[in-house]
Each structure stands twice: as structure tokens, then as C-alpha cells.
PDB file of N, CA, C and O in Angstrom:
ATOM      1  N   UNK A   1     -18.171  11.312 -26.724  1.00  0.00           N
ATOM      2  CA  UNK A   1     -17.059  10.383 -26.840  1.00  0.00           C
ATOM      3  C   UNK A   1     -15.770  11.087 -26.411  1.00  0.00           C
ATOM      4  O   UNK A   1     -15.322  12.121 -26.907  1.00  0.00           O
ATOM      5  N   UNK A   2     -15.241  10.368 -25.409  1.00  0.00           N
ATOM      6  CA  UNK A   2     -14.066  10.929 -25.496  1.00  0.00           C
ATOM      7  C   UNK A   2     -12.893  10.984 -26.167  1.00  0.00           C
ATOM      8  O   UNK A   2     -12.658   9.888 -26.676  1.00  0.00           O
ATOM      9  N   UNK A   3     -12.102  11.746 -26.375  1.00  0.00           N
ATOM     10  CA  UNK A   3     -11.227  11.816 -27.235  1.00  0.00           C
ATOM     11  C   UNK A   3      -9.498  10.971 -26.855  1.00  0.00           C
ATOM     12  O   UNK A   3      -8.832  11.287 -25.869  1.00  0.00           O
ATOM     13  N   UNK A   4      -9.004   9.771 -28.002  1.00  0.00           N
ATOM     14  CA  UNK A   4      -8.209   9.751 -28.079  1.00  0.00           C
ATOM     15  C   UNK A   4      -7.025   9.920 -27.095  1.00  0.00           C
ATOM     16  O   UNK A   4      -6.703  11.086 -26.868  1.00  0.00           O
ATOM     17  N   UNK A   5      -6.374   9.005 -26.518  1.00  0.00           N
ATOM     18  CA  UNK A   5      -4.878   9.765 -25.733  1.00  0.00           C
ATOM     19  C   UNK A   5      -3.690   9.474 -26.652  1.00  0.00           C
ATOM     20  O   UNK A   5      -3.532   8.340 -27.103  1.00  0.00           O
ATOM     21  N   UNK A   6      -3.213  10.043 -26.815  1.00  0.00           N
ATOM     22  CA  UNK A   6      -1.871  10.511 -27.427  1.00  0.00           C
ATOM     23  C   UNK A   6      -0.663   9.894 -26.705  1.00  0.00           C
ATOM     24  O   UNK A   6       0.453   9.902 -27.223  1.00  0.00           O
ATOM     25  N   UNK A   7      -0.893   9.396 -25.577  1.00  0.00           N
ATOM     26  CA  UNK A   7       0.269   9.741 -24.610  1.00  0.00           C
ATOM     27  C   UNK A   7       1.153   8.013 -24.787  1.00  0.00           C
ATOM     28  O   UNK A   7       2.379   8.076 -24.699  1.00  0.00           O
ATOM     29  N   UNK A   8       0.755   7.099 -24.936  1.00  0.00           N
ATOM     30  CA  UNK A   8       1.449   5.792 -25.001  1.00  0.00           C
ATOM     31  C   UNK A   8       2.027   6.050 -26.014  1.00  0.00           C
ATOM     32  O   UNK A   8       3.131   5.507 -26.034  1.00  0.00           O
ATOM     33  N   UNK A   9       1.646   7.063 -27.532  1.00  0.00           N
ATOM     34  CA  UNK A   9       3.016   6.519 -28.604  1.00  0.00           C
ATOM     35  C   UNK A   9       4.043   8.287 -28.577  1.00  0.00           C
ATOM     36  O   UNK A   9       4.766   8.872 -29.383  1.00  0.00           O
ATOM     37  N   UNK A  10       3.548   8.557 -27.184  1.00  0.00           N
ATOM     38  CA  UNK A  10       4.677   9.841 -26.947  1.00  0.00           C
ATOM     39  C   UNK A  10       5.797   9.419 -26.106  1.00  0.00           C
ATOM     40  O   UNK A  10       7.017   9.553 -26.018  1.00  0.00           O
ATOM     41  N   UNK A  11       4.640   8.745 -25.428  1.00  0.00           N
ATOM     42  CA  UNK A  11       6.234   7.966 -24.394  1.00  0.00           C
ATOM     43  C   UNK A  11       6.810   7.112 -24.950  1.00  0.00           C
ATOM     44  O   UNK A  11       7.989   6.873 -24.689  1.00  0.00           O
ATOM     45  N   UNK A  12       6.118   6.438 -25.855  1.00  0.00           N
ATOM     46  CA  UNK A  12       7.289   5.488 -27.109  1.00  0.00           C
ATOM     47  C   UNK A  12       8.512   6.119 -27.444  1.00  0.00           C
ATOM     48  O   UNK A  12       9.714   5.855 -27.477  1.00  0.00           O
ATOM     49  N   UNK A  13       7.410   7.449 -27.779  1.00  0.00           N
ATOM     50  CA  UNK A  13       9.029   8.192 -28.319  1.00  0.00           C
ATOM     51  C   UNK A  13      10.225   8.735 -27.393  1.00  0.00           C
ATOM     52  O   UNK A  13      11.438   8.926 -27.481  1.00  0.00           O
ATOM     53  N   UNK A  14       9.283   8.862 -26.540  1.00  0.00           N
ATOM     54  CA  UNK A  14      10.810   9.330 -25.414  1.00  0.00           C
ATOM     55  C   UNK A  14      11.599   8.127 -24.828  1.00  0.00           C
ATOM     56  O   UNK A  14      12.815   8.146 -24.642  1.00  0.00           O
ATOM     57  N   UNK A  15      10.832   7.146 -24.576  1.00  0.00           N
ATOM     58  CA  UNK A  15      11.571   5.988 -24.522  1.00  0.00           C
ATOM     59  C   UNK A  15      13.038   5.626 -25.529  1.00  0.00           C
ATOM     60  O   UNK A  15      14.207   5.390 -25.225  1.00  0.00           O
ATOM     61  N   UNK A  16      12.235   5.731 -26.968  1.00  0.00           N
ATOM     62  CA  UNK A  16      12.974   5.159 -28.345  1.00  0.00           C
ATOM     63  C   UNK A  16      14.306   6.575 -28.147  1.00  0.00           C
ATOM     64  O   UNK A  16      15.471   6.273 -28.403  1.00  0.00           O
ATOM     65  N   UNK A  17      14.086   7.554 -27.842  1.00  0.00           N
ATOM     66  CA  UNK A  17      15.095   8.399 -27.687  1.00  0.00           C
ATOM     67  C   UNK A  17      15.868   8.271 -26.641  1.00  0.00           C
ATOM     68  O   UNK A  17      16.903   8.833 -26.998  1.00  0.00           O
ATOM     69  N   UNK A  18      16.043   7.840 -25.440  1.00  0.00           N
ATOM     70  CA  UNK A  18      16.703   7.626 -24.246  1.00  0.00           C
ATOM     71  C   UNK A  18      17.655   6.414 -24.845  1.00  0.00           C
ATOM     72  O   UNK A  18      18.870   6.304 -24.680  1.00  0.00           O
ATOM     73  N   UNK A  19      16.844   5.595 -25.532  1.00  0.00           N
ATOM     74  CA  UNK A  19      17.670   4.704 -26.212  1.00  0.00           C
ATOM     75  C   UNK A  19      18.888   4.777 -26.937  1.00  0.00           C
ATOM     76  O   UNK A  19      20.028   4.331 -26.814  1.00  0.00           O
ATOM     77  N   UNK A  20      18.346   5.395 -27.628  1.00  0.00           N
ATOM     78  CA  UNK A  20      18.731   6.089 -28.805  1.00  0.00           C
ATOM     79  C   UNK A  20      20.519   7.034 -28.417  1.00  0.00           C
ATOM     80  O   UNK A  20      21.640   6.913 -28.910  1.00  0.00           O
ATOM     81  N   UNK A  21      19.989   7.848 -27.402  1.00  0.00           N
ATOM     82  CA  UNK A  21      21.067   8.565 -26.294  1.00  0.00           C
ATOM     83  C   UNK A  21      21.975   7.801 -26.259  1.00  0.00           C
ATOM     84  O   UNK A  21      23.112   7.828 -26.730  1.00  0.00           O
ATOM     85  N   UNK A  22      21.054   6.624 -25.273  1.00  0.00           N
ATOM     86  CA  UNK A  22      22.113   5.956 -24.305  1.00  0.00           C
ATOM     87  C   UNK A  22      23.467   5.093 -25.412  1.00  0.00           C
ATOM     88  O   UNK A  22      24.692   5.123 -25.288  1.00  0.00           O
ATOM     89  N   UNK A  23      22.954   4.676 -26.024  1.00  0.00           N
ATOM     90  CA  UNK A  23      23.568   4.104 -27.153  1.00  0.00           C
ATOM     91  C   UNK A  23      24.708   5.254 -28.101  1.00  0.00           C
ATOM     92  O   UNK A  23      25.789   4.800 -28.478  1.00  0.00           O
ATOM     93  N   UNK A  24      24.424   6.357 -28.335  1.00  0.00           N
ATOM     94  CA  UNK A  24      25.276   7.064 -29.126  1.00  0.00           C
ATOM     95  C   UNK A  24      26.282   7.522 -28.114  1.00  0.00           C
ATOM     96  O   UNK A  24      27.184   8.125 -28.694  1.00  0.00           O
ATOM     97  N   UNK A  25      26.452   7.465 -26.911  1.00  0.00           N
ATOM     98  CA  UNK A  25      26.624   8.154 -25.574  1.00  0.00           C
ATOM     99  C   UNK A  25      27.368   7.093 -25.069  1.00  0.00           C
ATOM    100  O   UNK A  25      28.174   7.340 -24.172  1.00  0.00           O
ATOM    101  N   UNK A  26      27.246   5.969 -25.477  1.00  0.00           N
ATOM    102  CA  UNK A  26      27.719   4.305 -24.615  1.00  0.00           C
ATOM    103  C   UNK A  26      27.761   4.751 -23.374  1.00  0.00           C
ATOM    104  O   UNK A  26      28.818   4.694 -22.746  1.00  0.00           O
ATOM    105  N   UNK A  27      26.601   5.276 -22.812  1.00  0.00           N
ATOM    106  CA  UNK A  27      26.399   5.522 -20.921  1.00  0.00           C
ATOM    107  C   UNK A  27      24.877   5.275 -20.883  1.00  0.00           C
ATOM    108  O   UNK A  27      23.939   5.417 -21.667  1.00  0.00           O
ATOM    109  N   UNK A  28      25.063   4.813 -19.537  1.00  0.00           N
ATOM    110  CA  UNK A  28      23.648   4.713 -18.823  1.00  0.00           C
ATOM    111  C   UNK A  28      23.963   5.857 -17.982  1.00  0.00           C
ATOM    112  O   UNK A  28      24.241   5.398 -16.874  1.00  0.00           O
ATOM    113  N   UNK A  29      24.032   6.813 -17.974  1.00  0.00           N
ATOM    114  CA  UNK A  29      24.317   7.782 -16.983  1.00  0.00           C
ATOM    115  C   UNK A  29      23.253   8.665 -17.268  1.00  0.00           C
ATOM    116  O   UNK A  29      23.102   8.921 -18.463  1.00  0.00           O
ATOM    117  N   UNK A  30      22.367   9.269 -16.350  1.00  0.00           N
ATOM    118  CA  UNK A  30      21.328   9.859 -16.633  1.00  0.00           C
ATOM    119  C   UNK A  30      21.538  11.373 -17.139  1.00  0.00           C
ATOM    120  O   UNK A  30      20.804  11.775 -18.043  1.00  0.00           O
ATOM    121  N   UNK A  31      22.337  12.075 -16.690  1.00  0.00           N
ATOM    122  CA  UNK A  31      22.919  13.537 -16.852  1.00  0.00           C
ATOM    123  C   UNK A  31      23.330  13.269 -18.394  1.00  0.00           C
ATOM    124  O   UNK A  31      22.726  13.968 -19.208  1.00  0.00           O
ATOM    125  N   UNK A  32      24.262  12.365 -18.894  1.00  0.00           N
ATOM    126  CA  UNK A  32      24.814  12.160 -20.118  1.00  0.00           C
ATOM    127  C   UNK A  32      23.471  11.890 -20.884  1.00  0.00           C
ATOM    128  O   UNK A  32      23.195  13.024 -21.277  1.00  0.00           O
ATOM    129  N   UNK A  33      22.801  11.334 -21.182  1.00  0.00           N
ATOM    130  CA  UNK A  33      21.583  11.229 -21.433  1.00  0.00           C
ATOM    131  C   UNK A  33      20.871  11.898 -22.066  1.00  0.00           C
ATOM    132  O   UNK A  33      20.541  11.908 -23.252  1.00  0.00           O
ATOM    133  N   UNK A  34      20.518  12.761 -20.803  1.00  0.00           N
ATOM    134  CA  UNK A  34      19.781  14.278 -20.571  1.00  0.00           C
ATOM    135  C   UNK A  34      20.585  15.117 -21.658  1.00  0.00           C
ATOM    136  O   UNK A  34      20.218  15.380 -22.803  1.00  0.00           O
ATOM    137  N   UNK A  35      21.562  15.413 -21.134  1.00  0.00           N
ATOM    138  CA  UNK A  35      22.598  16.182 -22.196  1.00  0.00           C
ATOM    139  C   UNK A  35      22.353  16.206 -23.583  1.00  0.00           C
ATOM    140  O   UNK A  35      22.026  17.200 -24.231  1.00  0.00           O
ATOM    141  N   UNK A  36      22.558  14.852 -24.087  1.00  0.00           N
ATOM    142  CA  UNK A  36      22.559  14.379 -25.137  1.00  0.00           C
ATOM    143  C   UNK A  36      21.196  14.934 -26.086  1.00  0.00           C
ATOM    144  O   UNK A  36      21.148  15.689 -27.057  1.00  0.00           O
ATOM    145  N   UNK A  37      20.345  14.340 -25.480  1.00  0.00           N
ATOM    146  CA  UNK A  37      18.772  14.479 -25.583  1.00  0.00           C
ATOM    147  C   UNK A  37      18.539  16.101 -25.789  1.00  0.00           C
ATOM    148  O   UNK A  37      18.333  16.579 -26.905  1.00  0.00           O
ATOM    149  N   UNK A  38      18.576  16.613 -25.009  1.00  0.00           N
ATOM    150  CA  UNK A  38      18.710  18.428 -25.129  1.00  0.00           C
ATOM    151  C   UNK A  38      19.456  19.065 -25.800  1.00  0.00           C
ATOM    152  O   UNK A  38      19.195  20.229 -26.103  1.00  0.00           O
ATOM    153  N   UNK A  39      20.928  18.237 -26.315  1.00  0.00           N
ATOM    154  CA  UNK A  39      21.638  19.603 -26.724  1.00  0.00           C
ATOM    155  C   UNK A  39      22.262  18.981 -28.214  1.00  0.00           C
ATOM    156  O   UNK A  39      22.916  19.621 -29.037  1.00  0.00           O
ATOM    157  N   UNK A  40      21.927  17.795 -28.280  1.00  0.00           N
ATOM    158  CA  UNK A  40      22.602  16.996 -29.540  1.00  0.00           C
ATOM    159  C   UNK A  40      21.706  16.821 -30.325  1.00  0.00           C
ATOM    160  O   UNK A  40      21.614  17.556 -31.308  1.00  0.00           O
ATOM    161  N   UNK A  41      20.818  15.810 -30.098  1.00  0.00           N
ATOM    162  CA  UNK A  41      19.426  15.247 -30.524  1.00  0.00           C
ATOM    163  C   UNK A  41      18.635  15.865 -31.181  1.00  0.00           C
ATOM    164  O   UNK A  41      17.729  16.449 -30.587  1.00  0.00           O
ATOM    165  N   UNK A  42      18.737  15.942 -32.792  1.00  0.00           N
ATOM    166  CA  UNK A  42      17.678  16.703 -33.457  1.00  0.00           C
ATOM    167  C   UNK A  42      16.994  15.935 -34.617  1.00  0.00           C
ATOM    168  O   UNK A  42      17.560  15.127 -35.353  1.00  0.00           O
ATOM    169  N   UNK A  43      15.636  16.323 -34.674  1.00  0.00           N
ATOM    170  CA  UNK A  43      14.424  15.960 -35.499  1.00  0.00           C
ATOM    171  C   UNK A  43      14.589  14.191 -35.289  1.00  0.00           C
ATOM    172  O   UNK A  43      14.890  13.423 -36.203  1.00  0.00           O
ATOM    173  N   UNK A  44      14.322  13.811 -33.923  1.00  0.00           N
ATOM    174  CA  UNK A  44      14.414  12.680 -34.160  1.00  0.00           C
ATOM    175  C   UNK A  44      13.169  11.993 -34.364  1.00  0.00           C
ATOM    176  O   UNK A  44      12.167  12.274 -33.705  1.00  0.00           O
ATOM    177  N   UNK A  45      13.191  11.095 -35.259  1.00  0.00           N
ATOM    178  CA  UNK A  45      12.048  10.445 -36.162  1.00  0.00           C
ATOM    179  C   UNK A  45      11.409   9.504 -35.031  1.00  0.00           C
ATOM    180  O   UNK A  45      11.795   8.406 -34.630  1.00  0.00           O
ATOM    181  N   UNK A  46      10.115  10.418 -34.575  1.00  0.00           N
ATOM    182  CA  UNK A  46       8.956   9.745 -33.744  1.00  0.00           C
ATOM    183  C   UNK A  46       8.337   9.083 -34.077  1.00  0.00           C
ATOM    184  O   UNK A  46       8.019   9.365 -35.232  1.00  0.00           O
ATOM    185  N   UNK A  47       7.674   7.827 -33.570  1.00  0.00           N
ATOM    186  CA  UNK A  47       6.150   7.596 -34.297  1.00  0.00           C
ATOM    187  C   UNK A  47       5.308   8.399 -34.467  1.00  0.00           C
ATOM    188  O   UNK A  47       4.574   8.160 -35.426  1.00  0.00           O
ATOM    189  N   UNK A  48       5.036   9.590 -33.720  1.00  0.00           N
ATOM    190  CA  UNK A  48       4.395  10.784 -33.570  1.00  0.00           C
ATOM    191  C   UNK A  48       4.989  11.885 -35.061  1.00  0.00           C
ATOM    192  O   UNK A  48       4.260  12.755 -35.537  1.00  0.00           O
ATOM    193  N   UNK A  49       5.939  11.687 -35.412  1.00  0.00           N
ATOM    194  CA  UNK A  49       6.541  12.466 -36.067  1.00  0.00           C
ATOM    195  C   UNK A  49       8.076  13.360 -35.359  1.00  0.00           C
ATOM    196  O   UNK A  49       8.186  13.526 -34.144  1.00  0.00           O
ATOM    197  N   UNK A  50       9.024  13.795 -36.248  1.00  0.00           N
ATOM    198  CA  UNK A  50      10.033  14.200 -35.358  1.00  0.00           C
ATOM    199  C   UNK A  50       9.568  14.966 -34.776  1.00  0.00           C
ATOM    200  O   UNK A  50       8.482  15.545 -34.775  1.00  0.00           O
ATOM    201  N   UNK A  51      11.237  15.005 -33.735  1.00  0.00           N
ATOM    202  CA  UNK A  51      10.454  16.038 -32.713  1.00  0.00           C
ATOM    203  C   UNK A  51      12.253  16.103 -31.783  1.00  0.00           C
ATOM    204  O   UNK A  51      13.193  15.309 -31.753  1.00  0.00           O
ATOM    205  N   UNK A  52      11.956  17.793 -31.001  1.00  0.00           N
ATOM    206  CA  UNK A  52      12.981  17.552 -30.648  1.00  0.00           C
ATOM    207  C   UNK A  52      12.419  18.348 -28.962  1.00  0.00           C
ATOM    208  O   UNK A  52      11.379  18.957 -28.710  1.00  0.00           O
ATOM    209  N   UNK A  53      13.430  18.061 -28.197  1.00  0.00           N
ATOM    210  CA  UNK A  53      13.359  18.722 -26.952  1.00  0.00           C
ATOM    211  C   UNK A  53      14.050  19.811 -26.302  1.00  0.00           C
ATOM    212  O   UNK A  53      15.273  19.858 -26.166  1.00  0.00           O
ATOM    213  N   UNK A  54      13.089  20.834 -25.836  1.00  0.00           N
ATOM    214  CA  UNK A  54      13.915  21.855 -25.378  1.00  0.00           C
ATOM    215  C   UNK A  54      14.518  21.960 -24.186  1.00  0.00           C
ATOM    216  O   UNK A  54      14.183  20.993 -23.502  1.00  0.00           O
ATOM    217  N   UNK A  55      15.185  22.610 -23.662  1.00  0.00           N
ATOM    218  CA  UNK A  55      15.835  22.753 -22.908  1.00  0.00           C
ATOM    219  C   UNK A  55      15.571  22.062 -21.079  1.00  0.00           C
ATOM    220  O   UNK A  55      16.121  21.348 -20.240  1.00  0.00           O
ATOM    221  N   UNK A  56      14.233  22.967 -21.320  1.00  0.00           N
ATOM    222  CA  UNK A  56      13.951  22.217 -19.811  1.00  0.00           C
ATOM    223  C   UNK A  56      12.573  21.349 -20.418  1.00  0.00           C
ATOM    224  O   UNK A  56      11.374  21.418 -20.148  1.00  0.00           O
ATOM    225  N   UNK A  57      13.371  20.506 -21.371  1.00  0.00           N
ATOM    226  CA  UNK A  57      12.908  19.120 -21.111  1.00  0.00           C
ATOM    227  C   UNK A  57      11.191  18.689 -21.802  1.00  0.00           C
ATOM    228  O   UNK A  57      10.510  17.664 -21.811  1.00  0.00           O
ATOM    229  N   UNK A  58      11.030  20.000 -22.288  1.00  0.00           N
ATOM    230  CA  UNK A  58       9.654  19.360 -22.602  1.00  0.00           C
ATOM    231  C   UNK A  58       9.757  19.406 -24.206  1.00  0.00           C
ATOM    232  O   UNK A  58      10.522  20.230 -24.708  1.00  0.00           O
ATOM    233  N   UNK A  59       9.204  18.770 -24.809  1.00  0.00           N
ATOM    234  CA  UNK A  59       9.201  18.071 -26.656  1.00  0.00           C
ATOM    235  C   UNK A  59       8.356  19.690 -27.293  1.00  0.00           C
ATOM    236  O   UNK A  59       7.298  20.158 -26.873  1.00  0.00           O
ATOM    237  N   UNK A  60       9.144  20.189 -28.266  1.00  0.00           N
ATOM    238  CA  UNK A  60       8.569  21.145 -29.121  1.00  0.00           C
ATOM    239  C   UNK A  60       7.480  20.925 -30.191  1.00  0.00           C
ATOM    240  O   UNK A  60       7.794  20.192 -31.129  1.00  0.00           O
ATOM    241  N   UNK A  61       6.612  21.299 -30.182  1.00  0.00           N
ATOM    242  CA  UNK A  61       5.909  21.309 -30.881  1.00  0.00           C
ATOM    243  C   UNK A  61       5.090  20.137 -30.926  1.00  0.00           C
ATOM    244  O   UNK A  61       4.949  19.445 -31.934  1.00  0.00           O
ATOM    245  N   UNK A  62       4.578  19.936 -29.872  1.00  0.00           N
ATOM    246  CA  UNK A  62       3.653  18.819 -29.593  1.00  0.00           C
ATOM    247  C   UNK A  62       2.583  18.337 -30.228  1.00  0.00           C
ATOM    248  O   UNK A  62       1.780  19.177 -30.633  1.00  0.00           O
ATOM    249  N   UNK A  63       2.358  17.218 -30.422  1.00  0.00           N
ATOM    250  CA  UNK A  63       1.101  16.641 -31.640  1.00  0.00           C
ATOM    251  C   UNK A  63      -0.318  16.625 -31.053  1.00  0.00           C
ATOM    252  O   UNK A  63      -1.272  16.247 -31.734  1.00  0.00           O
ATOM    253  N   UNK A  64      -0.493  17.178 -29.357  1.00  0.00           N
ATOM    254  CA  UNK A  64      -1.715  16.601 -28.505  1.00  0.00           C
ATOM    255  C   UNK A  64      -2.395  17.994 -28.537  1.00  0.00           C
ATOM    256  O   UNK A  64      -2.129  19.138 -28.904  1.00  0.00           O
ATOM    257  N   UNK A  65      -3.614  17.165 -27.846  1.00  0.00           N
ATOM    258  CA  UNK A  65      -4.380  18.728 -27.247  1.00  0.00           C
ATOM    259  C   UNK A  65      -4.658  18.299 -25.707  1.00  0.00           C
ATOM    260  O   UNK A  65      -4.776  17.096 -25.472  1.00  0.00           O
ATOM    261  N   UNK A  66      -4.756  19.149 -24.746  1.00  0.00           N
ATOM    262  CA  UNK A  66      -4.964  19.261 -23.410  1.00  0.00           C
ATOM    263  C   UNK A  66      -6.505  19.605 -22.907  1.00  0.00           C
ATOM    264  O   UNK A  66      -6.903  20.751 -22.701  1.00  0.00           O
ATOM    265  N   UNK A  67      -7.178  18.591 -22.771  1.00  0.00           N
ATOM    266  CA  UNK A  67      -8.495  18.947 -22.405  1.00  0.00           C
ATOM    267  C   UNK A  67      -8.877  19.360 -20.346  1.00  0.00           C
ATOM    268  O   UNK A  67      -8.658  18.664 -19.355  1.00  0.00           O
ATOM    269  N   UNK A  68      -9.317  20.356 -20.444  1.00  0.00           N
ATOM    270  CA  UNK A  68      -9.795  20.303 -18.927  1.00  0.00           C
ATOM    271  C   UNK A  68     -11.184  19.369 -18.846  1.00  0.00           C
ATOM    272  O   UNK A  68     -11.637  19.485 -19.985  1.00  0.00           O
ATOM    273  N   UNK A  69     -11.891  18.698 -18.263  1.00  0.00           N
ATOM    274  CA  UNK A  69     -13.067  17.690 -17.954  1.00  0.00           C
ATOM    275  C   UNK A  69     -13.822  18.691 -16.886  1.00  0.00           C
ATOM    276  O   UNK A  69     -13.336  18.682 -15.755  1.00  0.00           O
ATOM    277  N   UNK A  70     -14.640  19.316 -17.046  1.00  0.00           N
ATOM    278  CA  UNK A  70     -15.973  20.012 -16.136  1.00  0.00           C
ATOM    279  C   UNK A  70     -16.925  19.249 -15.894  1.00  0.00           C
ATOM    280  O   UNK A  70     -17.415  18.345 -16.571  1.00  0.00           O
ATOM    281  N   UNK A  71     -17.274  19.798 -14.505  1.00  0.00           N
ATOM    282  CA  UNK A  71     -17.654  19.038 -13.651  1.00  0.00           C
ATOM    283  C   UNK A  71     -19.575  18.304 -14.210  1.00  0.00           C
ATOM    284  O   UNK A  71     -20.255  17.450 -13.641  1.00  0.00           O
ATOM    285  N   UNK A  72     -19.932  19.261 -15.724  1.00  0.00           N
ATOM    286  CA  UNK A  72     -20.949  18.926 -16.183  1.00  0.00           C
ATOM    287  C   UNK A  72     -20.814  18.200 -17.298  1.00  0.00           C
ATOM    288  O   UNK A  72     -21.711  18.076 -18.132  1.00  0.00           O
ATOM    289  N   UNK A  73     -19.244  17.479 -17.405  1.00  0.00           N
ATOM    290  CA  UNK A  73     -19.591  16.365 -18.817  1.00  0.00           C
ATOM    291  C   UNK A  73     -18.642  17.323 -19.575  1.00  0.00           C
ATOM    292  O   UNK A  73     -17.591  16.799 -19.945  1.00  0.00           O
ATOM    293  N   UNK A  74     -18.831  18.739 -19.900  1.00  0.00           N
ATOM    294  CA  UNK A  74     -18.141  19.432 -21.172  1.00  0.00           C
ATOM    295  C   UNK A  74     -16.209  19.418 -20.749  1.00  0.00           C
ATOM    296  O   UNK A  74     -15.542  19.288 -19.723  1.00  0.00           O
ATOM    297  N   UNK A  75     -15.934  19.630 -22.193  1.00  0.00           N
ATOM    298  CA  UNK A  75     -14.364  20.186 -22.166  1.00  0.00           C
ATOM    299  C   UNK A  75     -14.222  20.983 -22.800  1.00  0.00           C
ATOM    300  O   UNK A  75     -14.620  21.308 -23.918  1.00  0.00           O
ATOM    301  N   UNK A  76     -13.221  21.606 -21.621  1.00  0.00           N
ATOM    302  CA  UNK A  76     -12.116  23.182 -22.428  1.00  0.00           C
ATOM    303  C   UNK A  76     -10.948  22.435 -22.890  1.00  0.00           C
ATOM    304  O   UNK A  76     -10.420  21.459 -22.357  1.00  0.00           O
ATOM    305  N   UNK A  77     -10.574  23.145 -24.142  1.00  0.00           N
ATOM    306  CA  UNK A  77      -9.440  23.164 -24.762  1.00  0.00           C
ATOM    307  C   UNK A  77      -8.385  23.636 -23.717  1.00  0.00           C
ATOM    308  O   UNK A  77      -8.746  24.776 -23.422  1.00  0.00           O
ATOM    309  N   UNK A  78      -7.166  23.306 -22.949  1.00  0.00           N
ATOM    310  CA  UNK A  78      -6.491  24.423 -22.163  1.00  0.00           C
ATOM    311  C   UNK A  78      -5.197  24.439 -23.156  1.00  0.00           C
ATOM    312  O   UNK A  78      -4.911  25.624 -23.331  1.00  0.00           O
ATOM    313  N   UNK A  79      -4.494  23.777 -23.719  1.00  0.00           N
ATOM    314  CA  UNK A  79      -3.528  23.385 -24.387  1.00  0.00           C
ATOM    315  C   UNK A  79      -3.480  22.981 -25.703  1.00  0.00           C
ATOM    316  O   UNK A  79      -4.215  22.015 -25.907  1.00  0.00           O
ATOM    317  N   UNK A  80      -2.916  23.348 -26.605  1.00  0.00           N
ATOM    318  CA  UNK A  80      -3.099  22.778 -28.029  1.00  0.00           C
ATOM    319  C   UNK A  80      -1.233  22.827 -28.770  1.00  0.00           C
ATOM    320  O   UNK A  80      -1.013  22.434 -29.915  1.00  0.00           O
TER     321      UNK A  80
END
């Protein structure tokens, strides 16, 4: 069986945070945004659980695991 994707209520959350930005920020400006998101934005309450983002952009402490798929059916763990 394969396992679970994680990824529709992660992008919820990055969604619900861009929001979130854009609104505390009163800009649609993507840099302001970004900014915001990276350097303001903390423990914000995910569906995933909080979570915040580092610098270049990727979410700390991630809730997923990263499977590689071989070419005989099995998976490696590459990411956790």
C-alpha cells in the first residue's frame, strides 16, 4: 500500500500563510510577501501543525517523509 501524501494540507498551509501575509502586509506584492513570510511569520498555526519558514524558503521541521519508488515495487526512506 502506498503511503499517504501529505502534500494537499501542506500547500493549504502555505496558501493560508500567503494569505495571511498578504493581509497583515495590505500588499499583493510578492517580495513583501516573501519578506513577511521569512522574516516576521512565526509558529504559524497549520493544519499540519505550526510551522515556520526558513530563509530560503523551505518550512522547518517538516511533518512528511520522502520516499524514493525502485524500480522493483520497494521504497527508500530518502527524507524524513
Amino acid at each position: 500500500m502506498n503511503p499517504p501524501s501529505i502534500w494537499p494540507v501542506t500547500n493549504a498551509d502555505g496558501l493560508r500563510a500567503i494569505f495571511e501575509a498578504a493581509e497583515k502586509t495590505n500588499s499583493l506584492d510578492t517580495k513583501t510577501i516573501s519578506d513577511y513570510i521569512r522574516n516576521t511569520m512565526k509558529d504559524f498555526p497549520g493544519i499540519t501543525g505550526p510551522f515556520n519558514i526558513r530563509e530560503d524558503g523551505e518550512r522547518v521541521g517538516a511533518k512528511f517523509v520522502v520516499y524514493k519508488l525502485n524500480d522493483n515495487g520497494t521504497k527508500d526512506v530518502v527524507e524524513q
